[in-house]
C-alpha positions as CSV (number, residue, x, y, z in Angstrom):
1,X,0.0,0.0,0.0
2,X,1.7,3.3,-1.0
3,X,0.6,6.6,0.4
4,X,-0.3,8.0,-3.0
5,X,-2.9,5.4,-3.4
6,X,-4.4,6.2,-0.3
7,X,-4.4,10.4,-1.6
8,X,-6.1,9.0,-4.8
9,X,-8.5,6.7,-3.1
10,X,-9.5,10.0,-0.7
11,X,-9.5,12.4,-3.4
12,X,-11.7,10.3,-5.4
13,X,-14.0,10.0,-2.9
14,X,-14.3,12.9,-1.4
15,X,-15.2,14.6,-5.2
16,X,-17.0,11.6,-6.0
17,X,-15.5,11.2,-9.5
18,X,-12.1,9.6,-11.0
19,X,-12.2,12.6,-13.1
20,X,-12.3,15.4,-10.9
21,X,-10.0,13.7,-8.1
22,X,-7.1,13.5,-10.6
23,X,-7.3,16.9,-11.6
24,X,-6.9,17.5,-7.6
25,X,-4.4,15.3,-7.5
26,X,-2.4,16.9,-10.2
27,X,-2.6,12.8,-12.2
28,X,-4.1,11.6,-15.5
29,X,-7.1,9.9,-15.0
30,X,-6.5,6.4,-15.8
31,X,-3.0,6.3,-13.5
32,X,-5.7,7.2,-10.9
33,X,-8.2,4.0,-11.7
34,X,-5.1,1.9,-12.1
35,X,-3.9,2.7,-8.5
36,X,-7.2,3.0,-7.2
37,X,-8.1,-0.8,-8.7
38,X,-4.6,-2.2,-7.3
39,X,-5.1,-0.9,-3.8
40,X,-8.7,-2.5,-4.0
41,X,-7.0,-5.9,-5.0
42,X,-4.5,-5.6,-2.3
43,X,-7.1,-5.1,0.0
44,X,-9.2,-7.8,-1.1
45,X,-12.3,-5.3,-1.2
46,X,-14.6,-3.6,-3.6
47,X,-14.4,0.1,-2.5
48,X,-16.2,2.1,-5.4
49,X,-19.4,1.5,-7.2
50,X,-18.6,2.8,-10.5
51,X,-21.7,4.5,-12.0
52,X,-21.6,6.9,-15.5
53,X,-20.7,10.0,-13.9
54,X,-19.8,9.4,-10.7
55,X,-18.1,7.0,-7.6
56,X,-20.1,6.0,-5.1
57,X,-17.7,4.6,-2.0
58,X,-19.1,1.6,-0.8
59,X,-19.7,0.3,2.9
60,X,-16.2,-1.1,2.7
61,X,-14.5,2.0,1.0
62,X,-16.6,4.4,3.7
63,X,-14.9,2.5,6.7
64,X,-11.7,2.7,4.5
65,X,-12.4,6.5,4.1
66,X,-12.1,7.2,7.9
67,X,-8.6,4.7,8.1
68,X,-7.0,6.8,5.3
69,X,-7.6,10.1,6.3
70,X,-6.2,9.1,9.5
71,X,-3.2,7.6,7.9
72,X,-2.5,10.8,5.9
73,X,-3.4,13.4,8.9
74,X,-1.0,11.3,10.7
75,X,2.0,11.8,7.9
76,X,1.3,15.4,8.1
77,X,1.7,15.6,11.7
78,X,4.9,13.6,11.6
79,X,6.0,16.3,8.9
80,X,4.8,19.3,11.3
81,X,6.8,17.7,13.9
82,X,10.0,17.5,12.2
83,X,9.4,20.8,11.0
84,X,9.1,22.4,14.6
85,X,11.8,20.5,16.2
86,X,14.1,22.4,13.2
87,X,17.2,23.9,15.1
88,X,17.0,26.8,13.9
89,X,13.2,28.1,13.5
90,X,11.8,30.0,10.9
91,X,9.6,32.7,10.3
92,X,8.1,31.4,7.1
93,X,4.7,31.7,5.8
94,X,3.9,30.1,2.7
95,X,0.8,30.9,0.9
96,X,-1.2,29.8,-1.8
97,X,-3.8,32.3,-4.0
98,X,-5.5,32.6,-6.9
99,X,-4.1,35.0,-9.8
100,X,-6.9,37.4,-8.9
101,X,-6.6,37.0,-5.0
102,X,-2.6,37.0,-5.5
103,X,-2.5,40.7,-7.1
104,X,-5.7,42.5,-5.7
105,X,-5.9,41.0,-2.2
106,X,-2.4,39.4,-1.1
107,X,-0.1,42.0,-2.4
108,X,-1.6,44.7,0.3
109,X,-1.8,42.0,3.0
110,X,2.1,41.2,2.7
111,X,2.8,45.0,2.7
112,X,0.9,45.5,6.1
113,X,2.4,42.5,7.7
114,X,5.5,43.2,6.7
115,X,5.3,46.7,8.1
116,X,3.9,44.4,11.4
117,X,6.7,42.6,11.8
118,X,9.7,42.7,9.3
119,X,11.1,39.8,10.5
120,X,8.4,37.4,9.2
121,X,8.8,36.1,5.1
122,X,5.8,35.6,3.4
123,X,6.5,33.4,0.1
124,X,3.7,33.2,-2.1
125,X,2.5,29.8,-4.8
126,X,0.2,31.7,-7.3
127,X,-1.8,28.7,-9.0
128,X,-5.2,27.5,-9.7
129,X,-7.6,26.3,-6.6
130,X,-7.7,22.3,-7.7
131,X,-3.9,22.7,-7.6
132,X,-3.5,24.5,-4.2
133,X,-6.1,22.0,-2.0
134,X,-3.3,19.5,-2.7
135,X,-0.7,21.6,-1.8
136,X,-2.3,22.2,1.1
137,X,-2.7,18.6,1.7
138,X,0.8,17.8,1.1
139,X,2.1,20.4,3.4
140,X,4.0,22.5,0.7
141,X,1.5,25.5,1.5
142,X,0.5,26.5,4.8
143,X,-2.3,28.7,4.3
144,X,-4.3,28.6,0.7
145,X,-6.6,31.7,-0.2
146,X,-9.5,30.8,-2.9
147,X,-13.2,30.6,-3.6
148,X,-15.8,28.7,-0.9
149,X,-17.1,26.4,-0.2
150,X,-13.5,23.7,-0.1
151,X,-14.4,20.3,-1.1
152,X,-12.5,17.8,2.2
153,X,-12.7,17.4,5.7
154,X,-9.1,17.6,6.5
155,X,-9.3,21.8,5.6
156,X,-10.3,24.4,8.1
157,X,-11.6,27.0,6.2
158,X,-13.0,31.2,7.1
159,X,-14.4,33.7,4.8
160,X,-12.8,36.6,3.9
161,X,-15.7,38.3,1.8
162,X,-18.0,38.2,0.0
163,X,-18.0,39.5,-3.7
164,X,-20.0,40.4,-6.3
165,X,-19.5,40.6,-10.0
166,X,-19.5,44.2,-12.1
167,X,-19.7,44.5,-15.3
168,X,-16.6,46.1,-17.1
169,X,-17.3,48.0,-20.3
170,X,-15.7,50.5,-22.4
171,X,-16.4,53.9,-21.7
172,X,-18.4,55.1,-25.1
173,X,-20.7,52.2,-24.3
174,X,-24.3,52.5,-24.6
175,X,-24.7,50.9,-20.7
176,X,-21.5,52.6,-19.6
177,X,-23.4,55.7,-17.7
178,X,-26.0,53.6,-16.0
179,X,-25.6,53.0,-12.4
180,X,-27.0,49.0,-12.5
181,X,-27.3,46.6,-15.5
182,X,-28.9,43.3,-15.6
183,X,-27.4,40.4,-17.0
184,X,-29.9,40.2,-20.0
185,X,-28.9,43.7,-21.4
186,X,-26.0,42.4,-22.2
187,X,-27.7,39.7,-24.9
188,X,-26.0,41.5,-28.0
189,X,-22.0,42.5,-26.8
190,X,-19.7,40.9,-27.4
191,X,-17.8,39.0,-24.4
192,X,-13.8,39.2,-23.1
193,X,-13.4,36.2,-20.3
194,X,-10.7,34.0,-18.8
195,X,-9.9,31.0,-20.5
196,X,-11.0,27.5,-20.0
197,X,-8.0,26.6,-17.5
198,X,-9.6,29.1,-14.4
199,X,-12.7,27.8,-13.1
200,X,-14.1,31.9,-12.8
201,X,-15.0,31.0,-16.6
202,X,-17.3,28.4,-15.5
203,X,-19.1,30.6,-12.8
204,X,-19.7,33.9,-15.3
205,X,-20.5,31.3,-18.1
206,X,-23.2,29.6,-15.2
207,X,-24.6,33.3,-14.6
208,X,-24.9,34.4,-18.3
209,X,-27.1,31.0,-19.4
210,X,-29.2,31.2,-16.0
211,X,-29.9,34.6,-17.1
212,X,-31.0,33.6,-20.8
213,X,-27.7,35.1,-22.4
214,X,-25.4,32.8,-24.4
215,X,-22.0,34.7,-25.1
216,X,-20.3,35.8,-28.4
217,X,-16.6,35.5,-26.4
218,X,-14.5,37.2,-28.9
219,X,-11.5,37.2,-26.4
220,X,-9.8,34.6,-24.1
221,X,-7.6,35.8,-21.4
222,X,-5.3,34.4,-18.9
223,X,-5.4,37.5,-16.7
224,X,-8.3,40.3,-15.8
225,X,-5.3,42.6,-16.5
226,X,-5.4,42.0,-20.1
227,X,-9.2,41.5,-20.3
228,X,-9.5,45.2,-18.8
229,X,-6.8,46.4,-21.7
230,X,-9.3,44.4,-24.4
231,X,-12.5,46.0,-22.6
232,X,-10.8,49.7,-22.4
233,X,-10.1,49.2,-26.3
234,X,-13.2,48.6,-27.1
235,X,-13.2,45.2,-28.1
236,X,-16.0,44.0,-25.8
237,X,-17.5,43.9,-21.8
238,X,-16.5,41.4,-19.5
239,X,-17.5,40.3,-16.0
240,X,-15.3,40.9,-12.9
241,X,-14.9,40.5,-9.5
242,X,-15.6,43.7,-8.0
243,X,-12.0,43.5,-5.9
244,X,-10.6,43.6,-9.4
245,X,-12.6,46.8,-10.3
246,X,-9.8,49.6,-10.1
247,X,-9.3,52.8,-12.4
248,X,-8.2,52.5,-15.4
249,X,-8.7,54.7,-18.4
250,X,-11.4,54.1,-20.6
251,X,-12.8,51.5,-19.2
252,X,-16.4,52.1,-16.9
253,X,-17.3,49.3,-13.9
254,X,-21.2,49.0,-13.2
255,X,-22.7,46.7,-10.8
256,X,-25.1,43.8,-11.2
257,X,-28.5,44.1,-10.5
258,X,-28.6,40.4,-10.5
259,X,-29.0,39.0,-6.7
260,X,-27.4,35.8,-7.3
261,X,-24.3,37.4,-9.2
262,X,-22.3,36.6,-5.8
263,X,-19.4,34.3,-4.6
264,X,-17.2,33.8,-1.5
265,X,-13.7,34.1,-1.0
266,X,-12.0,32.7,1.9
267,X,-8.6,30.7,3.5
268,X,-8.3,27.1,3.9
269,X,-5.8,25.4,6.2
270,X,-5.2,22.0,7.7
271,X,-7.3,20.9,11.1
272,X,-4.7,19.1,12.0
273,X,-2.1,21.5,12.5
274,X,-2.5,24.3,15.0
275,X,-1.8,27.8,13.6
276,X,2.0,29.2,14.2
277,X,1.8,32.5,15.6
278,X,2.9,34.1,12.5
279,X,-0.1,32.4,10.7
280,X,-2.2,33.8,13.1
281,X,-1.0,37.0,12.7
282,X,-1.4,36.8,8.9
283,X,-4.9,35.7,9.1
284,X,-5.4,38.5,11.6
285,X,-4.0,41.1,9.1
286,X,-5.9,39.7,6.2
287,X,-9.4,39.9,7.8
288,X,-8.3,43.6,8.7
289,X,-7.2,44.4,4.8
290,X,-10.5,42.5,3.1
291,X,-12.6,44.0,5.7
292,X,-11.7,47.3,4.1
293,X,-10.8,46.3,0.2
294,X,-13.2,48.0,-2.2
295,X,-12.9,48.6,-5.7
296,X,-11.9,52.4,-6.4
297,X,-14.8,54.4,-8.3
């Protein structure tokens, strides 16, 4: 039994697909089936009933569920130990964010900690949220800021806000002096959004159909940076979280009048180890800096 069968086995589980818990565990999908189907031959045990779309664990691979999150919490205290008994400690913080969360949110955090206490380094992992759960997991990040709800039981999680989504448009737009805008209005423009890799696509694309609107996306991004450059040139409107609404010339931010154009943003940690007090004191200064982070006018 190796101990990245048993993060496969609980990844797949606890998402309830093959699919989605190799993309959390950073695997191709049929390495994950292959370990999964060796560790239930080794076990002697069925633990998955393998339906269409989804896993279901069964009573064997439910009592199995409990043993090897225990194993795995138990790794990462061993870990946490070895870390703490270093000679020499550290005043590390490693992070994990988001692209959006990493420049609009972290950047001003680190600058008030730092001015806090100089003596603590905060190093920062900017990736996507399926690939900072795991990090998390594994004990390469200590603290990992994204979108809530977190899918496992092994994370601790608090909010951090709660944001809506505005709509950015070019300044000679029709819509651009209006001071709300539904979601159907936009039926005829033209869209700018992130590409396929950041799962923000998903939730604007999820808004835009529940309101009746299927985009024309003329422009695929891999930052809101550049998707503010396309929108301030004209090329189309986009939607954006309102922490990400800043000045910039030629472009015009107008919120939703849609209720449900909404998401949370939060941290995620591990129950299993207790905060240092330099984490503390970075979770302290981030609720102070979100508490007071509004887009500029």
């Amino acid at each position: 039994m190796e101990i990245h069968q048993l993060r496969y086995f609980c990844a797949a589980a606890e998402t309830g697909s093959f699919t989605r818990g190799a993309l959390r565990e950073r695997v191709a999908q049929p390495s994950l089936s292959q370990q999964i189907i060796k560790l239930e031959r080794e076990l002697g045990t069925k633990l998955f009933d393998r339906k269409q779309h989804r896993v279901i664990l069964t009573e064997s691979g439910q009592n199995f569920l409990r043993s090897a999150r225990a194993i795995l919490a138990k790794i990462n205290e061993s870990k946490q130990e070895l870390h703490d008994g270093a000679k020499e400690p550290k005043r590390i913080i490693t992070v994990g964010a988001t692209p959006v969360l990493a420049v609009y949110l972290l950047t001003p955090v680190i600058s008030k900690l730092k001015r806090r206490d100089p003596s603590i380094k905060v190093r920062v992992v900017e990736d996507l949220p399926w690939h900072l759960l795991p990090a998390l997991s594994d004990s390469l990040i200590d603290v990992a800021l994204v979108g809530l709800p977190v899918a496992g039981r092994e994370f601790r999680t608090g909010k951090i806000m709660r944001q809506a989504l505005v709509v950015a448009v070019p300044e000679g737009h029709p819509l651009a002096k209006r001071s709300r805008i539904r979601l159907a209005e936009l039926r005829k423009d033209s869209f700018l959004l992130m590409n396929q890799r950041f799962p923000f696509r998903d939730q604007v694309l999820n808004m835009l159909r529940g309101a009746g609107v299927e985009p024309d996306v003329a422009f695929e991004g891999s930052s809101i940076a550049n998707i503010l450059s396309m929108v301030a040139a004209g090329a189309g409107v986009s939607l954006v979280p309102e922490i990400a609404a800043a000045r910039k010339d030629r472009c015009r931010f107008i919120p939703l009048a849609d209720p449900h154009a909404r998401f949370d943003l939060g941290w995620a940690m591990l129950k299993n180890r207790l905060p240092t007090p330099e984490q503390r004191l970075f979770l302290r200064t981030l609720k102070e800096v979100s508490a007071h982070r509004l887009p500029a006018p």
